[in-house]
C-alpha positions in Angstrom: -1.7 -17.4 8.4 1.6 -14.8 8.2 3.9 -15.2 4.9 6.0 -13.0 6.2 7.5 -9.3 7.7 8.0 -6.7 5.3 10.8 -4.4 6.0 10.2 -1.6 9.0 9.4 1.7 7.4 8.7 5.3 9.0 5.8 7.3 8.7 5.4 11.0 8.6 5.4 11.2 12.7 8.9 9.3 13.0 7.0 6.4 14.3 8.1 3.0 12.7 5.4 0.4 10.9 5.9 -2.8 11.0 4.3 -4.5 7.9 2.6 -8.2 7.9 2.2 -10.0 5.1 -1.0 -12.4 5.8 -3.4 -14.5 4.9 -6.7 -13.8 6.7 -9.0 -16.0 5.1 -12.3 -15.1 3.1 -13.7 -11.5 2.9 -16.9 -12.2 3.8 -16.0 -13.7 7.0 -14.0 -11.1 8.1 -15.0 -8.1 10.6 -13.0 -5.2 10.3 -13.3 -2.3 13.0 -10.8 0.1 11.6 -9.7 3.2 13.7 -11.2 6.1 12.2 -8.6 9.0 12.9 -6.4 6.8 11.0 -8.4 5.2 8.5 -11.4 7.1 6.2 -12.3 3.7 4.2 -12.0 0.1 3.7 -11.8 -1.6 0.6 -10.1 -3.9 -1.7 -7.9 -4.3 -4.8 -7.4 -7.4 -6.5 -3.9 -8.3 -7.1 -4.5 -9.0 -11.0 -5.6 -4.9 -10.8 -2.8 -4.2 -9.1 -0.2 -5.6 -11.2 -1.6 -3.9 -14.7 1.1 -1.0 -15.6 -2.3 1.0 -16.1 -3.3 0.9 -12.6 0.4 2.0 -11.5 1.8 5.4 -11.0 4.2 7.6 -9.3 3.6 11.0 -7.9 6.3 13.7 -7.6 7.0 16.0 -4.0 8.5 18.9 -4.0 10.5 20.0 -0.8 11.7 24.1 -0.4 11.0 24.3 -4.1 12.3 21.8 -5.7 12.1 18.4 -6.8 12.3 16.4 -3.3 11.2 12.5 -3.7 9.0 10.1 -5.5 5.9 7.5 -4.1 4.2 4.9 -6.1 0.5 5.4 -5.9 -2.0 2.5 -7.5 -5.2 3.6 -8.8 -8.2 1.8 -8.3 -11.7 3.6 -10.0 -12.5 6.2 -7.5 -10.3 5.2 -5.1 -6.1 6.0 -5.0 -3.8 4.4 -2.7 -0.6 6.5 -2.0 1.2 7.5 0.4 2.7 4.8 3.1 0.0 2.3 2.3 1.2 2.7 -1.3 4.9 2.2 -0.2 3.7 -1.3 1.6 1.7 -2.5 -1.2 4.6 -2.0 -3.5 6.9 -3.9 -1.4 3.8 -6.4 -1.0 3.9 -6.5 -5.0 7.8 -7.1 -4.8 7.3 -10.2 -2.7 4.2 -11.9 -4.3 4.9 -11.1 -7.8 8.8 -10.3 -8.7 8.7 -11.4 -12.1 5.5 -9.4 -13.2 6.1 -6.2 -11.0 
């Protein structure tokens, strides 16, 4: 069941991703076959982890030296999402919950 299109973003190769917004029904029924070049695990956050100030963070890049941009990265016991997936789950956050996040 799709809620919705998130906005089109680029990652590092110039290539633009198209984010989904969906409900896929319960976990346990699902089968996930994930591509491994692209993806080194699978697991899950609940959004009630997600949305504690705790479990939210920023990480600085620098560029030729100096100070160059900023990502949101979510942290999750051994786990850390960053990077593009972190960018998408912030927007998810943005659309799901706009008054708590």
């Amino acid at each position: 069941s799709v809620w919705g299109q998130l906005r089109t973003l680029p990652d590092r190769q110039g290539q633009m991703v198209a984010p989904v917004v969906a409900n896929l029904g319960p976990l346990e029924d699902l089968t996930l076959t994930p591509n491994p070049d692209e993806v080194e695990e699978v697991f899950t956050v609940p959004l009630a982890h997600l949305l504690r100030e705790e479990n939210q963070g920023y990480t600085h890049f620098r560029t030729a030296g100096r100070y160059g941009y900023t990502l949101p990265v979510f942290l999750n016991g051994p786990h850390k999402v960053w990077g593009l997936t972190a960018i998408i789950t912030e927007l998810t956050l943005e659309l799901l919950a706009p008054d708590r996040y």
